[in-house]
C-alpha positions as CSV (number, residue, x, y, z in Angstrom):
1,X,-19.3,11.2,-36.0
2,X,-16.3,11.9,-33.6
3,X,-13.2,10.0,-34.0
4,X,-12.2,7.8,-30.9
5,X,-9.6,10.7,-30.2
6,X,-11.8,13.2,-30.7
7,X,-14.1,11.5,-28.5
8,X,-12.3,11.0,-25.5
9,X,-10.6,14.5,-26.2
10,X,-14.0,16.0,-26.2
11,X,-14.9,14.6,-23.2
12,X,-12.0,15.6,-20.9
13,X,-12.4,19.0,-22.1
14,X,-15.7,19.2,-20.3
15,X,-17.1,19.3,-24.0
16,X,-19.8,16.9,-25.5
17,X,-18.8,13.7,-27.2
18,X,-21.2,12.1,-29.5
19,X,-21.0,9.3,-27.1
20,X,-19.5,7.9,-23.8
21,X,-15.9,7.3,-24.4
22,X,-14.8,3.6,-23.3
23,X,-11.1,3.1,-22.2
24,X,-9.8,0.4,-20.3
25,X,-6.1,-1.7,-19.7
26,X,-6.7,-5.5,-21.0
27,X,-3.7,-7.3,-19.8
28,X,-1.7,-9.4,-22.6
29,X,-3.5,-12.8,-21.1
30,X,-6.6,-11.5,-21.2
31,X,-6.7,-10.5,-24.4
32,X,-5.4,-13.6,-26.2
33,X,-8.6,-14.8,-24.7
34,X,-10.9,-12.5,-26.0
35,X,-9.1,-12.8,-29.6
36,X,-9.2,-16.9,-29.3
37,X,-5.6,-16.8,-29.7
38,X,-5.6,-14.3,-32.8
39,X,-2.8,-12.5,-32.5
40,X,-3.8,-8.4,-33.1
41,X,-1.6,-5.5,-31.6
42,X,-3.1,-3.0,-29.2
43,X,-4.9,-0.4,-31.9
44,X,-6.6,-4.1,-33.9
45,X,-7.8,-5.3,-29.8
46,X,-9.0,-1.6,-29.1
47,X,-11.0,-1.4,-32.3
48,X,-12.4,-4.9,-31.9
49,X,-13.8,-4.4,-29.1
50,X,-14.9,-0.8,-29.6
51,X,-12.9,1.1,-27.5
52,X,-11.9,4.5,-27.4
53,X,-8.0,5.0,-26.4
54,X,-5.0,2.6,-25.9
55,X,-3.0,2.4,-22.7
56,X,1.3,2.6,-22.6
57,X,2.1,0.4,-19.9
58,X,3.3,2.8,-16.5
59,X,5.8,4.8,-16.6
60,X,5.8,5.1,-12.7
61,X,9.0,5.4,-10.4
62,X,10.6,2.6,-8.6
63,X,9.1,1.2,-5.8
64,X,12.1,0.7,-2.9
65,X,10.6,-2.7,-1.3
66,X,11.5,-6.4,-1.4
67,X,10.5,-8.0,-4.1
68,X,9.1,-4.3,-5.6
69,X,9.4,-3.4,-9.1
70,X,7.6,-0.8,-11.3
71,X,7.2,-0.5,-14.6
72,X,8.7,1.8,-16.8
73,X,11.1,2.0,-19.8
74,X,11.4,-1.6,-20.0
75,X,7.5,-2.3,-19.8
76,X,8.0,-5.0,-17.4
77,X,5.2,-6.0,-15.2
78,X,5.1,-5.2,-11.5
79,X,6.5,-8.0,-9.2
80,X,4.6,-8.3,-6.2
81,X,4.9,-5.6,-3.4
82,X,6.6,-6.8,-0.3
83,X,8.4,-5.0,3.1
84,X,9.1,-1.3,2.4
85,X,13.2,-0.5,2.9
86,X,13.0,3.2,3.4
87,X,13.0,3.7,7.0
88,X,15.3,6.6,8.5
89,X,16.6,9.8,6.4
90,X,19.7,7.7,5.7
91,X,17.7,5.2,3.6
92,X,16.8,8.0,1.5
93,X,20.1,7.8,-0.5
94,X,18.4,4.4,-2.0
95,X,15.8,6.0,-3.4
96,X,17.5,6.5,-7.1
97,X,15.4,6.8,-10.2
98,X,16.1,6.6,-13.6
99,X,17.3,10.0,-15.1
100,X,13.6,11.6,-16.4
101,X,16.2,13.6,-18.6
102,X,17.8,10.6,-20.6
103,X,16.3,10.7,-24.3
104,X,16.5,6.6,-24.3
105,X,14.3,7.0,-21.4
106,X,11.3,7.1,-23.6
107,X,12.1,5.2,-26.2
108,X,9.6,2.7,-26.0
109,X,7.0,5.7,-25.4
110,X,8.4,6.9,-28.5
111,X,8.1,3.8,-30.2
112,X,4.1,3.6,-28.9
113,X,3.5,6.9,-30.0
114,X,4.7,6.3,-33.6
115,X,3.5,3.3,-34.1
116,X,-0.5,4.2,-32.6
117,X,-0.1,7.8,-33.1
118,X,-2.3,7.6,-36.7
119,X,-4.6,5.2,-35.4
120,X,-7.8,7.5,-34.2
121,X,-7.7,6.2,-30.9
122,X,-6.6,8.0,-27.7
123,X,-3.1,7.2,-26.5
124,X,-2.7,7.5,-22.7
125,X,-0.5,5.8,-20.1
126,X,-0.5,5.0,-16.5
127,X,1.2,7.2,-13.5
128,X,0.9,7.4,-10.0
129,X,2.5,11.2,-9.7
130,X,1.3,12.1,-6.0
131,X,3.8,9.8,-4.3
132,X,1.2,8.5,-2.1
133,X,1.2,5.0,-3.2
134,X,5.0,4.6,-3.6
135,X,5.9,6.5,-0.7
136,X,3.6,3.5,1.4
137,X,5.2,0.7,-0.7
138,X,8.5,2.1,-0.2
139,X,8.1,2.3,3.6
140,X,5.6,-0.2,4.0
141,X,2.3,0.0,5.4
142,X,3.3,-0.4,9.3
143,X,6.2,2.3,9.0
144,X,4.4,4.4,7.0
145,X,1.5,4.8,9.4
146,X,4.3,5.4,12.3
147,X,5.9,8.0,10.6
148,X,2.8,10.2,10.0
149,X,3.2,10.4,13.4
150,X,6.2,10.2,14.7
151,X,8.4,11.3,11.6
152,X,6.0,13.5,9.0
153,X,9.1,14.8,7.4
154,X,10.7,11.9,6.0
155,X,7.1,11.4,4.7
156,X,7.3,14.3,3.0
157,X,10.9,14.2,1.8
158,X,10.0,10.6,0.0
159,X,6.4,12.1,-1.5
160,X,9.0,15.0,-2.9
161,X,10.9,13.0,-4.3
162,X,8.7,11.2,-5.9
163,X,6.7,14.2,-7.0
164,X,9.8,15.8,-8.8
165,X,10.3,12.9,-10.9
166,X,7.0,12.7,-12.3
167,X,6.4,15.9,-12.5
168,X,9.4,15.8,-15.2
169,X,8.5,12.7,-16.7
170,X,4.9,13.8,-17.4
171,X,5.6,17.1,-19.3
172,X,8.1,14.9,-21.3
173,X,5.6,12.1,-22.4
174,X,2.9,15.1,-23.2
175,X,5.6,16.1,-25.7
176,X,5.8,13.1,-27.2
177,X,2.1,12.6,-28.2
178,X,0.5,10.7,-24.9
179,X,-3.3,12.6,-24.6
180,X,-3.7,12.1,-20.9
181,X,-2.6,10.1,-17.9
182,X,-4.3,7.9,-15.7
């Protein structure tokens, strides 16, 4: 009998797991319904319901929009998405990201990691590291679709920045004990 880590490990390494690994994000509301108001921390609710891995709330890059947020270090909730700001080149200067080299950075990641670490389940969080997503948000649907044709390089410029940053901030959660990314 596999372990839940050793389950979903198995399984991502094109290997055999004694059975189908189950994984999903339960938001906080949801889940103080499914525990009738019980209070249980993630590994408890993960167990209860029989599932294989635990999820660290997004570690994702801002989004540069009205009303846009993204979570991160403080494991705050996205706010709803509204108008993209980045426009021209010279909007680009906006586009500033919390420093993927600051140690605090991951502190709560850290703080996941030790506390779930022992538990036999998977640990995993939540990235969107193409760019694709947050480079739409960040222009907004309208000029976003204009600038793949009009303007592909500022396109590109925002999908590299965006790129760079998680590219750093993945190979520094790996370190720390997350066993994949969704």
């Amino acid at each position: 009998m596999m372990t839940s880590r050793q389950r979903v490990l198995a399984a991502l390494h094109l290997e055999e797991p004694d059975k189908v690994p189950f994984m999903d994000y339960v938001n906080d509301g949801i889940r103080n319904e499914l525990m009738q108001g019980e209070a249980s921390d993630e590994a408890e609710f993960a167990k209860t319901i029989k599932m294989d891995a635990i999820y660290f709330l997004d570690y994702c890059a801002p989004l540069f929009c009205e009303g846009g947020a993204s979570a991160g270090a403080d494991n705050s909730e996205p706010d709803f998405i509204g108008e993209g700001k980045i426009k021209t080149e010279k909007d680009l200067a906006m586009m500033v990201f919390p420093d993927p080299h600051e140690e605090s950075f991951y502190d709560n990641a850290k703080k996941f990691v030790e506390q779930y670490g022992d538990s036999d389940l998977a640990l995993y969080a939540g990235i969107r590291p193409f760019g694709i997503f947050n480079t739409i948000f960040s222009m907004g649907m309208v000029d976003f679709s204009y600038a793949l044709y009009e303007n592909r390089k500022l396109v590109d410029d925002i999908m590299d920045k965006y790129v760079e940053w998680n590219s750093v901030v993945v190979e520094k959660l790996q370190t720390l004990g997350i066993d994949f990314f969704m």
